[in-house]
C-alpha positions as a Markdown table, in Angstrom:
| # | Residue | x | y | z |
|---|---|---|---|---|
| 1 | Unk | 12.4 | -3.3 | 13.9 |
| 2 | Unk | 9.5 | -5.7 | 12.6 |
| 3 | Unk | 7.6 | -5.7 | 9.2 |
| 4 | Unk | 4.5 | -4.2 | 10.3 |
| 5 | Unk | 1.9 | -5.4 | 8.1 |
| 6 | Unk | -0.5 | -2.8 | 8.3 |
| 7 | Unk | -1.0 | 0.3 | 6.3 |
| 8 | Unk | -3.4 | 3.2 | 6.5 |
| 9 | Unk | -4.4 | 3.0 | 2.1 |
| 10 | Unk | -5.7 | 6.7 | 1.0 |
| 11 | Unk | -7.5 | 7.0 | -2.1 |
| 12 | Unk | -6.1 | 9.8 | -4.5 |
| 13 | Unk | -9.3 | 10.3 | -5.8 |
| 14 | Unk | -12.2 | 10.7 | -3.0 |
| 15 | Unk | -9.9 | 10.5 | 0.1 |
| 16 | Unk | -11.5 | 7.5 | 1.5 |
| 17 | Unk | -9.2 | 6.0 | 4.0 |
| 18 | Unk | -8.7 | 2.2 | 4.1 |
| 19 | Unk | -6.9 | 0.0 | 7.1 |
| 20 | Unk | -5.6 | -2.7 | 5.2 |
| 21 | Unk | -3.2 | -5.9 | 5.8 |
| 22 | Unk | -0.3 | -6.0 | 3.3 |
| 23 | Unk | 0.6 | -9.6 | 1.7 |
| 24 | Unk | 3.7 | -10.2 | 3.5 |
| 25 | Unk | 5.5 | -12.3 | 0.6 |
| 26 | Unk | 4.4 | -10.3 | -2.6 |
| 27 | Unk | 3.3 | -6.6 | -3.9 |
| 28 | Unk | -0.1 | -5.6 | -4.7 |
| 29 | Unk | -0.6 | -4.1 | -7.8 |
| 30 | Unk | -3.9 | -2.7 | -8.0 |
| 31 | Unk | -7.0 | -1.6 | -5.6 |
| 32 | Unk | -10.3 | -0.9 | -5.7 |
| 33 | Unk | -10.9 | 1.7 | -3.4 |
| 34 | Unk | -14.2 | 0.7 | -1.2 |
| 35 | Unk | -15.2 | 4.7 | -1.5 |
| 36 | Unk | -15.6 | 5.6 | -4.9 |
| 37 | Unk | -14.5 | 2.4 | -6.8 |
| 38 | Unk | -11.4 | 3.6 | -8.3 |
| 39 | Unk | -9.2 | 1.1 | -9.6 |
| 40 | Unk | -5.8 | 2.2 | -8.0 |
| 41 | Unk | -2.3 | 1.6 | -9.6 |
| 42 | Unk | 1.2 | 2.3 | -8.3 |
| 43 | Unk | 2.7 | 5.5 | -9.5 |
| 44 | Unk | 5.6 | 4.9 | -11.8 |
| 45 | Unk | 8.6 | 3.5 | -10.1 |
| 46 | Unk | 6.7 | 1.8 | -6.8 |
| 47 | Unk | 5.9 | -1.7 | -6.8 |
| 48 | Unk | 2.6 | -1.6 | -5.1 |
| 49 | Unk | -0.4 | 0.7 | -4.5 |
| 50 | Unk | 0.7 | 0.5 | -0.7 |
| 51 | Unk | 3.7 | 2.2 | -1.6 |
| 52 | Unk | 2.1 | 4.7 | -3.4 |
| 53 | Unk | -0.7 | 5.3 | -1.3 |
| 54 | Unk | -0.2 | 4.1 | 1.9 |
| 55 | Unk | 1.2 | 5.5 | 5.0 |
| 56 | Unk | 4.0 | 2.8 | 5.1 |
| 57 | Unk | 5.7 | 0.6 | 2.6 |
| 58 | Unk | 4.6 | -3.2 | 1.5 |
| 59 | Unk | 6.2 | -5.8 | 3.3 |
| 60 | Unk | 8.9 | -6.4 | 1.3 |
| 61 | Unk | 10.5 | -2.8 | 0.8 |
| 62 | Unk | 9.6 | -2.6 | 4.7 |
| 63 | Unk | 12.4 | -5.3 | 4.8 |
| 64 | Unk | 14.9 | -4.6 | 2.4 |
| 65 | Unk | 15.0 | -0.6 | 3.4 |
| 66 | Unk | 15.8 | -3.2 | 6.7 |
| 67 | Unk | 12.3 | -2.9 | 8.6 |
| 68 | Unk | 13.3 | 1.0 | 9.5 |
């Protein structure tokens, strides 16, 4: 299966509900959430606020959990 790029990003703190295209090559570390302006950061042990938050994995756990 493919990398999809594409994640559904939640905000912890207001619930507002961001569509969002992943960097395909790196992690991102932190968000501001377009909702309530929360600065986002990955929960301890995940790379990236997509992993935390999102409703899929960044780009590059997509691919080495092998794109599943």
């Amino acid at each position: 299966m493919a990398v999809q790029p594409e994640s559904k990003l939640t905000c912890p703190f207001c619930g507002q509900v961001e569509t969002l295209i992943m960097p395909t090559d790196a992690c991102l570390f932190f968000h501001q959430c377009n909702g309530c302006q929360a600065l986002l950061r990955p929960h301890p042990g995940d790379c990236c606020v997509f992993c935390s938050y999102g409703d899929r994995p960044c780009p590059p756990i997509q691919r080495q959990r092998g794109a599943k």
